[in-house]
Predicted model as a PDB file, atoms N, CA, C, CB and O in Angstrom, pLDDT in the B-factor column:
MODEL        1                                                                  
ATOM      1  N   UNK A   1       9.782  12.941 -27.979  1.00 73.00           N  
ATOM      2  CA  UNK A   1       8.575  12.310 -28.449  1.00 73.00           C  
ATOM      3  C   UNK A   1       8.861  10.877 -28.912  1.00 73.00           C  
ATOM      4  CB  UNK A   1       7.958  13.130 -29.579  1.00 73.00           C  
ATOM      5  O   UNK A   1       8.245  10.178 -28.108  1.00 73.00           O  
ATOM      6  N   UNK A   2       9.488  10.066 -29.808  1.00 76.00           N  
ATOM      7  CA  UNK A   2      10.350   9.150 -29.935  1.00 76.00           C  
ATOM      8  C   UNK A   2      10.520   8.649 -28.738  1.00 76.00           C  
ATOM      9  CB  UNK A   2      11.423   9.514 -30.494  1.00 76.00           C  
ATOM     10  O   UNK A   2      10.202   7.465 -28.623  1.00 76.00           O  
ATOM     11  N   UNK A   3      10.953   9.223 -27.744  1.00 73.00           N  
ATOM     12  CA  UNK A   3      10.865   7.821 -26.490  1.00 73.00           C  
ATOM     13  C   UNK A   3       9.787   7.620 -26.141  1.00 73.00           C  
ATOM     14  CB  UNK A   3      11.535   7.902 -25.096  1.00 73.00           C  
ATOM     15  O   UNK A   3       9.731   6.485 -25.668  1.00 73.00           O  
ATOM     16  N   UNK A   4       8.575   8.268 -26.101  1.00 63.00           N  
ATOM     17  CA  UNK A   4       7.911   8.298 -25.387  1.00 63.00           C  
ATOM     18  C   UNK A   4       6.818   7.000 -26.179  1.00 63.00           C  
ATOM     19  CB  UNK A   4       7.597   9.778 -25.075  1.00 63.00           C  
ATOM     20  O   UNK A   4       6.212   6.096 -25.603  1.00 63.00           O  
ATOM     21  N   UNK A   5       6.857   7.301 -27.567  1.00 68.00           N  
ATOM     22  CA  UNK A   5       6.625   6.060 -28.953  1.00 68.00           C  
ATOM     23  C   UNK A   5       7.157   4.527 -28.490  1.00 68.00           C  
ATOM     24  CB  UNK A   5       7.779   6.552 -30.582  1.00 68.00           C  
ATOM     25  O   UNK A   5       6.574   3.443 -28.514  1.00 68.00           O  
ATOM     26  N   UNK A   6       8.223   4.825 -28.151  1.00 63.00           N  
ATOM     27  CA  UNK A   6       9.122   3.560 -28.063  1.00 63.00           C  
ATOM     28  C   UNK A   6       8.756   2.816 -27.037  1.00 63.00           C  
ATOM     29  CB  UNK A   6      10.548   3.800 -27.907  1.00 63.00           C  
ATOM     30  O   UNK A   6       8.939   1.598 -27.049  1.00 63.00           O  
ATOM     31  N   UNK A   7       8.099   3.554 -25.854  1.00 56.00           N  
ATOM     32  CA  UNK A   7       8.165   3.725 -24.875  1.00 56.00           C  
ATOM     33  C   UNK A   7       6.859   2.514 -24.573  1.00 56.00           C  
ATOM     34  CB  UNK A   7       8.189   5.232 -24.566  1.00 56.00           C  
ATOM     35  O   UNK A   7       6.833   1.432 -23.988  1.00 56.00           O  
ATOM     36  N   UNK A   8       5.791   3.388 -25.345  1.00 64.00           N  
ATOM     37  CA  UNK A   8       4.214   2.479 -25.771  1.00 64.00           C  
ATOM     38  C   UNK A   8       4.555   1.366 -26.100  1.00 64.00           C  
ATOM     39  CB  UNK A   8       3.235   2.952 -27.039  1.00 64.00           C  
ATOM     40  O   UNK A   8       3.895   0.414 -25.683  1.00 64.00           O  
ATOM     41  N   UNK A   9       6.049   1.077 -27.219  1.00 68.00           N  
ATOM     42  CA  UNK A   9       5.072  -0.510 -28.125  1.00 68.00           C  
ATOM     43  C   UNK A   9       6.196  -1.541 -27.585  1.00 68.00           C  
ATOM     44  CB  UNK A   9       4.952  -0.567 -30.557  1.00 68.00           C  
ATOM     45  O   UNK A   9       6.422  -2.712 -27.890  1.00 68.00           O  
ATOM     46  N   UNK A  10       6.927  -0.499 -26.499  1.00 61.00           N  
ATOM     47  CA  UNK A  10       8.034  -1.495 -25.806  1.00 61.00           C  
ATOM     48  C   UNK A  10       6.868  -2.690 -25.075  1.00 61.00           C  
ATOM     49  CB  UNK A  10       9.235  -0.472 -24.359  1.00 61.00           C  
ATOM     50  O   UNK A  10       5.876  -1.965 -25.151  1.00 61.00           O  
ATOM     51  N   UNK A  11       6.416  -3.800 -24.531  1.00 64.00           N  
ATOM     52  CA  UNK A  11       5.835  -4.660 -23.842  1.00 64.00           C  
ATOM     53  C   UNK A  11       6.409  -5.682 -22.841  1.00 64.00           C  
ATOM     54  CB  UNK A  11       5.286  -5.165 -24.624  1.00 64.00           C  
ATOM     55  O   UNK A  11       5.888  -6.672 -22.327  1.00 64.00           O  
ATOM     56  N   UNK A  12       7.883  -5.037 -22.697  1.00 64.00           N  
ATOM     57  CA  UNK A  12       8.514  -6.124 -21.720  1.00 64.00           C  
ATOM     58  C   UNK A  12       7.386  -5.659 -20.148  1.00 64.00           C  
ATOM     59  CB  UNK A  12      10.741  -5.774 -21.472  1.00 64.00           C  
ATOM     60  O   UNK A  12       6.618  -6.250 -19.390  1.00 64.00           O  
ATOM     61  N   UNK A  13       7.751  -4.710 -20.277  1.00 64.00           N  
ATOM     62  CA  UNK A  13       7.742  -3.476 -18.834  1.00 64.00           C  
ATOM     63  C   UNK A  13       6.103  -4.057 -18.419  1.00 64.00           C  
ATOM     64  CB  UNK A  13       7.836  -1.085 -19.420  1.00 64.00           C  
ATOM     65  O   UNK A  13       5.830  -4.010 -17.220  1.00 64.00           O  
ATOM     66  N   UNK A  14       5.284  -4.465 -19.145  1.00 68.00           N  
ATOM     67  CA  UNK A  14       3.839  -5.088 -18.877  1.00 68.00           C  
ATOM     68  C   UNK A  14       3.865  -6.207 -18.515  1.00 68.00           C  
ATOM     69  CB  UNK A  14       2.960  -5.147 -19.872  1.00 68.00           C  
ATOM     70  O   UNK A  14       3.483  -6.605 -17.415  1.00 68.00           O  
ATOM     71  N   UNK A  15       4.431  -7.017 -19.605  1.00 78.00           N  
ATOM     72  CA  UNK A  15       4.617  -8.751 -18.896  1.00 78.00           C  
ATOM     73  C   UNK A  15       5.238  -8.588 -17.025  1.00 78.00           C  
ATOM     74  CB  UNK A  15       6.343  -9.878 -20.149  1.00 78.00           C  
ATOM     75  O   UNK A  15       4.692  -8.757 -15.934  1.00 78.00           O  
ATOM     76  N   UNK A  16       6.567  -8.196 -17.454  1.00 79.00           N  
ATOM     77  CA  UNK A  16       6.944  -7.641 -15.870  1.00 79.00           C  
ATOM     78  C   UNK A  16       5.636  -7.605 -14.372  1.00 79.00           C  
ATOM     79  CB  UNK A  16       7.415  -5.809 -16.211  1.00 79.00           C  
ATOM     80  O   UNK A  16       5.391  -8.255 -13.356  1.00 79.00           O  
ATOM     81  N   UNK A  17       5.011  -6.164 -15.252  1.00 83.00           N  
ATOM     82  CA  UNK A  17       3.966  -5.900 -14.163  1.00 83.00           C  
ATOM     83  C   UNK A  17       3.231  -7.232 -13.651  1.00 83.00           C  
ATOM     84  CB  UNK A  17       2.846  -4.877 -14.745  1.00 83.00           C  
ATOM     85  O   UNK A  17       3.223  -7.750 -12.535  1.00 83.00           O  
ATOM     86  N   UNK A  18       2.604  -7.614 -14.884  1.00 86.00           N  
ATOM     87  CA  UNK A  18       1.716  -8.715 -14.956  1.00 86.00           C  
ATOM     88  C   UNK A  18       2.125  -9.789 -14.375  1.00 86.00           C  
ATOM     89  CB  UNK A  18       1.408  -9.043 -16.129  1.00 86.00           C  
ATOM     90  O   UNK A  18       1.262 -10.457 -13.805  1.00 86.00           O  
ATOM     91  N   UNK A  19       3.761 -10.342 -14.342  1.00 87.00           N  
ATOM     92  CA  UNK A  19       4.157 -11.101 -13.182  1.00 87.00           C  
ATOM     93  C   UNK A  19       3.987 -11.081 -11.875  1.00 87.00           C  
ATOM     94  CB  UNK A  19       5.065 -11.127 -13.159  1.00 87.00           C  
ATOM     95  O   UNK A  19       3.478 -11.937 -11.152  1.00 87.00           O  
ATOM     96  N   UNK A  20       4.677  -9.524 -11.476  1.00 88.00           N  
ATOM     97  CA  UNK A  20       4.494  -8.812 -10.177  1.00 88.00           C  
ATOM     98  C   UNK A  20       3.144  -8.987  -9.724  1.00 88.00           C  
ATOM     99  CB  UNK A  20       4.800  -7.339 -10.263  1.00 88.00           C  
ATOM    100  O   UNK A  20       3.127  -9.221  -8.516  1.00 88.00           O  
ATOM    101  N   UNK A  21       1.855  -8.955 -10.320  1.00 92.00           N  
ATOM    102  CA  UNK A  21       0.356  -8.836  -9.745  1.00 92.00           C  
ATOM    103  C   UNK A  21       0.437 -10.032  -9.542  1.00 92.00           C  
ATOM    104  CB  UNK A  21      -0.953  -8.327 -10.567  1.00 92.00           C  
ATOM    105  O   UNK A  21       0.217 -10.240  -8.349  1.00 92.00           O  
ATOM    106  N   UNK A  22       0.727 -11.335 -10.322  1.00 94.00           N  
ATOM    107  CA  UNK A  22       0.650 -12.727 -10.155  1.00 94.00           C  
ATOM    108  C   UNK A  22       1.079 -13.108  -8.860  1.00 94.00           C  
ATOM    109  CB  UNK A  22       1.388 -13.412 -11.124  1.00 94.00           C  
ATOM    110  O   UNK A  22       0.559 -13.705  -7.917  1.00 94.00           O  
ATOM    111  N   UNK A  23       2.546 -12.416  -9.162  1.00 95.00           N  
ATOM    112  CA  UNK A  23       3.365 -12.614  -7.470  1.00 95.00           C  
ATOM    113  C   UNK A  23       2.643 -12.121  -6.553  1.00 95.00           C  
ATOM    114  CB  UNK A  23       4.813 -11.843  -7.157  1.00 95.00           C  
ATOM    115  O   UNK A  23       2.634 -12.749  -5.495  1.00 95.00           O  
ATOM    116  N   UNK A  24       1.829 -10.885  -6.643  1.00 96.00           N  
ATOM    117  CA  UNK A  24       1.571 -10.472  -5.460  1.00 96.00           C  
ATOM    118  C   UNK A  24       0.259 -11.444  -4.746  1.00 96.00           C  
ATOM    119  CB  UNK A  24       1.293  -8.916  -5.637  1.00 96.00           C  
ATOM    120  O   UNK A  24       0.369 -12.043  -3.677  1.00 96.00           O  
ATOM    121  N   UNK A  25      -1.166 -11.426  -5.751  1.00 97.00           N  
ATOM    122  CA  UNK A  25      -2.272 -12.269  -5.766  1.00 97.00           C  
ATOM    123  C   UNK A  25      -1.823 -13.484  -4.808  1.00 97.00           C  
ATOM    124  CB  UNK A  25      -2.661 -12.704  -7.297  1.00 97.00           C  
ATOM    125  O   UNK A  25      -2.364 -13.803  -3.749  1.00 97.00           O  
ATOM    126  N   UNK A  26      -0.593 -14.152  -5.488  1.00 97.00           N  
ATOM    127  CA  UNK A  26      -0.490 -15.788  -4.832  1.00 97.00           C  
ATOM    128  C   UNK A  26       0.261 -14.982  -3.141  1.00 97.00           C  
ATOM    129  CB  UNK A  26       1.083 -17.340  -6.137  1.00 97.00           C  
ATOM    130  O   UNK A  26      -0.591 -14.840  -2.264  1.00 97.00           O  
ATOM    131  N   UNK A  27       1.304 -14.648  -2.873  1.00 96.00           N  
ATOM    132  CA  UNK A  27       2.021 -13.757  -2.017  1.00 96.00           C  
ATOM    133  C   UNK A  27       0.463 -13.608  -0.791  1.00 96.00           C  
ATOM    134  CB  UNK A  27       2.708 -12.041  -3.066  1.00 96.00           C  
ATOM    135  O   UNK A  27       0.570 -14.243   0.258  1.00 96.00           O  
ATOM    136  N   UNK A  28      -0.803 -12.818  -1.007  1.00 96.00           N  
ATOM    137  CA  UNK A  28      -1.855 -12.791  -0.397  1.00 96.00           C  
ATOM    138  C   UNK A  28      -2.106 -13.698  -0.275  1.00 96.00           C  
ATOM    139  CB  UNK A  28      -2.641 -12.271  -0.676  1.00 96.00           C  
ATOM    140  O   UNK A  28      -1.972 -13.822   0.942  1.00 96.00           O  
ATOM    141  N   UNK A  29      -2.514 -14.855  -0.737  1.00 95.00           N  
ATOM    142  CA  UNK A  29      -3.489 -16.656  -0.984  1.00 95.00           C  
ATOM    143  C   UNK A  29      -3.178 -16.933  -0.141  1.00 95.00           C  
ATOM    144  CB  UNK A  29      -3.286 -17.962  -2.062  1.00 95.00           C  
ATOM    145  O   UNK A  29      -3.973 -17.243   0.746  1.00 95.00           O  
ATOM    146  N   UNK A  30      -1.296 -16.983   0.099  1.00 95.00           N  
ATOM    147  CA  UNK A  30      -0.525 -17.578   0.861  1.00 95.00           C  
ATOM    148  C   UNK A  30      -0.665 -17.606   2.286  1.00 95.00           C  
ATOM    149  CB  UNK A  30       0.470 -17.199   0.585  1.00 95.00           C  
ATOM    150  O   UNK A  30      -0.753 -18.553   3.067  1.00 95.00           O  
ATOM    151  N   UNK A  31      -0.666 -15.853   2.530  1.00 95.00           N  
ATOM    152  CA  UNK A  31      -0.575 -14.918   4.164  1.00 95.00           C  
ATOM    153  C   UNK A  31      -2.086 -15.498   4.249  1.00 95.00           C  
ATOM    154  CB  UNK A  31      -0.305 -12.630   4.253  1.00 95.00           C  
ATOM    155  O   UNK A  31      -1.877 -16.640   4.658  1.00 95.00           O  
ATOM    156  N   UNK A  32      -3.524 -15.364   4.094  1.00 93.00           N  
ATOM    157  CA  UNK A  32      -4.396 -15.426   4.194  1.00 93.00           C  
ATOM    158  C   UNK A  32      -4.285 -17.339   4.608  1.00 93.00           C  
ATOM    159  CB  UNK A  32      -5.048 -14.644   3.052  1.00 93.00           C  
ATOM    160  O   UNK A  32      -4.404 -17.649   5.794  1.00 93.00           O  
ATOM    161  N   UNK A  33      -4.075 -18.390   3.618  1.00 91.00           N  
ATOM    162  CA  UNK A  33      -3.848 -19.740   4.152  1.00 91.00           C  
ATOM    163  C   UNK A  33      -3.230 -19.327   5.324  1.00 91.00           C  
ATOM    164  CB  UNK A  33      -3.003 -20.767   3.281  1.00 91.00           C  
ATOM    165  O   UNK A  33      -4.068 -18.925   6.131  1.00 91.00           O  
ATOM    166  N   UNK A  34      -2.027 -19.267   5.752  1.00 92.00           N  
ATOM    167  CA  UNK A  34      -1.331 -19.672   7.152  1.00 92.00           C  
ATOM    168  C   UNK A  34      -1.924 -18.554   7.724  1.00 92.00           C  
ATOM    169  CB  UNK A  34       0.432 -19.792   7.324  1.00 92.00           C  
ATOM    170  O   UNK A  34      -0.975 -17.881   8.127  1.00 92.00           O  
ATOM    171  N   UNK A  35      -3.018 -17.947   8.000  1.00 89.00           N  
ATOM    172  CA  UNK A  35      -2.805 -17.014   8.784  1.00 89.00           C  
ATOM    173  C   UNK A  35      -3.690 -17.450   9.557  1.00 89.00           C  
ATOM    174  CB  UNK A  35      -2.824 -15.749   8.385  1.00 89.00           C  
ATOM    175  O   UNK A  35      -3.820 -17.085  10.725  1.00 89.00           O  
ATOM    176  N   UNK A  36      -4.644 -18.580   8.769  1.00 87.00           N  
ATOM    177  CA  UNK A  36      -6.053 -19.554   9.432  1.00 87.00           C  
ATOM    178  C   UNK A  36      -5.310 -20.604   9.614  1.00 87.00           C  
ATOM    179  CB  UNK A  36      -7.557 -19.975   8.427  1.00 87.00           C  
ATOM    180  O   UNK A  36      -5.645 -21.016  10.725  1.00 87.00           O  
ATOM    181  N   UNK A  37      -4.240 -21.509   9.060  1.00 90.00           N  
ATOM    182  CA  UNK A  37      -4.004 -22.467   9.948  1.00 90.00           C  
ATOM    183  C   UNK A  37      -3.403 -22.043  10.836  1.00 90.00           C  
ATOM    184  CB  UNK A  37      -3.479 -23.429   9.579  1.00 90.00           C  
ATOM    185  O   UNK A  37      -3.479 -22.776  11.822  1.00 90.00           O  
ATOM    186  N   UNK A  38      -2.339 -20.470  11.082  1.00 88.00           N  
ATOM    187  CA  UNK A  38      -1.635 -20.607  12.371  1.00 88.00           C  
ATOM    188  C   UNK A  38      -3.077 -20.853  13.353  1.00 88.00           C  
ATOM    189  CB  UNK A  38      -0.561 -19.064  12.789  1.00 88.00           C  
ATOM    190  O   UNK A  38      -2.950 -21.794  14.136  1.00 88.00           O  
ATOM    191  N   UNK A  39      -4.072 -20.320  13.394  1.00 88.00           N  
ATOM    192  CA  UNK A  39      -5.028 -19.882  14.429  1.00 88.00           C  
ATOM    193  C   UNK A  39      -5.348 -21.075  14.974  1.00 88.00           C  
ATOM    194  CB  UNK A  39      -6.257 -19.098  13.977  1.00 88.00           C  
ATOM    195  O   UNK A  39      -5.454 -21.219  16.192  1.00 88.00           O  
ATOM    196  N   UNK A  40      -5.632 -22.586  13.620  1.00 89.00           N  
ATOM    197  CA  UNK A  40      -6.008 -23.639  14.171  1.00 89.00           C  
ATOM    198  C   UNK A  40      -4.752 -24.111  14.897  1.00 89.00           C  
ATOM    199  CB  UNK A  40      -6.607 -24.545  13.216  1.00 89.00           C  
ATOM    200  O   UNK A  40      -4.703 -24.133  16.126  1.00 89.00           O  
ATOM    201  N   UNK A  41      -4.026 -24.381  14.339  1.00 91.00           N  
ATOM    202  CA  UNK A  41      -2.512 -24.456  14.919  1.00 91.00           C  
ATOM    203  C   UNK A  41      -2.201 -24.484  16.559  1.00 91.00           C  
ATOM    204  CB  UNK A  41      -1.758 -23.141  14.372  1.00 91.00           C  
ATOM    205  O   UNK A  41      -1.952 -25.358  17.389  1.00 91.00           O  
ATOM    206  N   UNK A  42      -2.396 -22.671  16.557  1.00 91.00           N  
ATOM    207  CA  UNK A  42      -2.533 -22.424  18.133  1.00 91.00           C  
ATOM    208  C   UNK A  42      -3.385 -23.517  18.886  1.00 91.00           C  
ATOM    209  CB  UNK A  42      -3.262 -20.969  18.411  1.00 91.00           C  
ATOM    210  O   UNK A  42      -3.055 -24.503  19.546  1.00 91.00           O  
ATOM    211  N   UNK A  43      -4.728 -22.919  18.507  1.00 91.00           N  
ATOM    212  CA  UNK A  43      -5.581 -23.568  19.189  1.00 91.00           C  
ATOM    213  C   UNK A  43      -5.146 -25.317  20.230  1.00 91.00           C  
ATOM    214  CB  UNK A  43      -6.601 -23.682  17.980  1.00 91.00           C  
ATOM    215  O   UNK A  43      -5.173 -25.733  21.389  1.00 91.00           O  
ATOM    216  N   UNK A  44      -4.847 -25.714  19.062  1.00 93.00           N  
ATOM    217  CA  UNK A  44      -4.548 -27.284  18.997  1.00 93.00           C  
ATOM    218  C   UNK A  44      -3.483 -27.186  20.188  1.00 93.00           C  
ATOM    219  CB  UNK A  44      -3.868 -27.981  17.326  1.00 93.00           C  
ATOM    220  O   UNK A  44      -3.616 -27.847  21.219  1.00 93.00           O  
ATOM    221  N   UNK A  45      -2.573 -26.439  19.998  1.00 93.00           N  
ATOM    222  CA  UNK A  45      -1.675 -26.478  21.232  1.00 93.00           C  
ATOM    223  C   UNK A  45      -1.909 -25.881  22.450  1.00 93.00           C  
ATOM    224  CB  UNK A  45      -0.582 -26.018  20.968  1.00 93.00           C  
ATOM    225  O   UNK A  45      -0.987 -25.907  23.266  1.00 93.00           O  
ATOM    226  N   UNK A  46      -2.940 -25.352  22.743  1.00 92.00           N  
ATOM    227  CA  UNK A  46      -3.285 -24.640  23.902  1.00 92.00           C  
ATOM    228  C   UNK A  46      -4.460 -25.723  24.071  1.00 92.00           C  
ATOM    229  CB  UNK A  46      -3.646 -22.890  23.764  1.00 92.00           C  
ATOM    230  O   UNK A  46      -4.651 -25.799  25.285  1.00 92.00           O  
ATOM    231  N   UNK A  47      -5.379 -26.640  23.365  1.00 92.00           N  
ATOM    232  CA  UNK A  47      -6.003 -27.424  24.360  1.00 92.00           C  
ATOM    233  C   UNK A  47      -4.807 -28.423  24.631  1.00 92.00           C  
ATOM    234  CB  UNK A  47      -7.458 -28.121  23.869  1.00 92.00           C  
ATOM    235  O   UNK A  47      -4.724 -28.885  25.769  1.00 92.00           O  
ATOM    236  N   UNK A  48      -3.985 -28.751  23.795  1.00 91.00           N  
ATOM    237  CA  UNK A  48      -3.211 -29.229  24.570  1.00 91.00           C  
ATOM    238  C   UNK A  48      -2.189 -29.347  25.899  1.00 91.00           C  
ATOM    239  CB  UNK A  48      -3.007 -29.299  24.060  1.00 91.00           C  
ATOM    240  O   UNK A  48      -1.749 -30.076  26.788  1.00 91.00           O  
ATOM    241  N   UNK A  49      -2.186 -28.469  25.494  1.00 89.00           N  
ATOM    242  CA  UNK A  49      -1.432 -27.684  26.821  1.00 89.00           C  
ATOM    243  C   UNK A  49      -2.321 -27.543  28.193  1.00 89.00           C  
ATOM    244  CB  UNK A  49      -1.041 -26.024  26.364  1.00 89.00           C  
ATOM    245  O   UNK A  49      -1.747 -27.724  29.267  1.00 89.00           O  
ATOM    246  N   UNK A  50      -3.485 -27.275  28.171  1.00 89.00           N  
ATOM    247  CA  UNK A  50      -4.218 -27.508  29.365  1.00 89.00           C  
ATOM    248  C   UNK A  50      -4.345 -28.573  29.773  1.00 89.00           C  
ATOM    249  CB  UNK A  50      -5.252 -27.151  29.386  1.00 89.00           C  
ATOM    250  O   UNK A  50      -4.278 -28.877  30.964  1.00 89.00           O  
ATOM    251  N   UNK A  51      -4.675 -29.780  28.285  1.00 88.00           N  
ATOM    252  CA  UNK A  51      -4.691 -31.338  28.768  1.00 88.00           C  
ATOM    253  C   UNK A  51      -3.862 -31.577  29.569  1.00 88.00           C  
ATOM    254  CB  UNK A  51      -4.488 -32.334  27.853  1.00 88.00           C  
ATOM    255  O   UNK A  51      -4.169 -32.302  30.516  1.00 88.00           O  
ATOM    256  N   UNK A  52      -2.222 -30.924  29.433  1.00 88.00           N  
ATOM    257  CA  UNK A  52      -0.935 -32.214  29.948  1.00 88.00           C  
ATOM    258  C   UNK A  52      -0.905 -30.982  31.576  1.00 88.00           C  
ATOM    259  CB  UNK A  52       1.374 -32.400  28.413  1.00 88.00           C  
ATOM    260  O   UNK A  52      -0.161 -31.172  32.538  1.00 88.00           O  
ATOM    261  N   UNK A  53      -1.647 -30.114  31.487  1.00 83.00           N  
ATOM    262  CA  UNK A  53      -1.036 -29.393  32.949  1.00 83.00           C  
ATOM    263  C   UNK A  53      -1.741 -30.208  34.057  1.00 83.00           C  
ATOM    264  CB  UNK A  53      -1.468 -27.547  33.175  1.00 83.00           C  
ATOM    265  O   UNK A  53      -1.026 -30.298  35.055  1.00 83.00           O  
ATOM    266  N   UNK A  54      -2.894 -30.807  34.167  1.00 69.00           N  
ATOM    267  CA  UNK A  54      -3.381 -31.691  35.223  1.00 69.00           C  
ATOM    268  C   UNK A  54      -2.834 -33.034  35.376  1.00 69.00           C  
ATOM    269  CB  UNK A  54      -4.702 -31.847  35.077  1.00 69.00           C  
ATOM    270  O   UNK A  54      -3.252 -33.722  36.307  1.00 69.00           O  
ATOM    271  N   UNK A  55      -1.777 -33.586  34.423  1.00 63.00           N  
ATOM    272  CA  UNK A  55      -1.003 -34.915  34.366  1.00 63.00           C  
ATOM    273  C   UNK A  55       0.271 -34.690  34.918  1.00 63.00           C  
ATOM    274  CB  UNK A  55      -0.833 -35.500  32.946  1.00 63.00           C  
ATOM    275  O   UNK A  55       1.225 -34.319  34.234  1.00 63.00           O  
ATOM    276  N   UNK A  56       0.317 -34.866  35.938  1.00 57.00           N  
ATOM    277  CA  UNK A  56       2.308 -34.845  36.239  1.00 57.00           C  
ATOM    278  C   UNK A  56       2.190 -35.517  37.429  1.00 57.00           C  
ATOM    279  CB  UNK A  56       3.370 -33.068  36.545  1.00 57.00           C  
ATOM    280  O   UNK A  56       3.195 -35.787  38.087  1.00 57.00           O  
TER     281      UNK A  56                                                      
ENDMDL                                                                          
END                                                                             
């Protein structure tokens, strides 16, 4: 019972979590940003790429 006390008013183990969600939140922001510029990205290189195939 005593650990389980200790256990409650310990608060490292929360900050922790509370990092981890931070990490994770930005971790998503991130995948979600590049996941729309890869698309523009592509894009950009495939009209390009059609541009330079009629030039040679």
């Amino acid at each position: 019972m005593k650990f389980f006390r200790k256990l409650r008013r310990n608060e490292e183990g929360a900050t922790a979590i509370e990092y981890g969600l931070i990490a994770a939140l930005i971790a998503v922001a991130a995948i979600t940003a590049m996941g729309s510029l890869g698309t523009a990205v592509s894009t950009t290189f495939n009209k390009v790429s059609t541009s330079m195939t009629g030039t040679v």
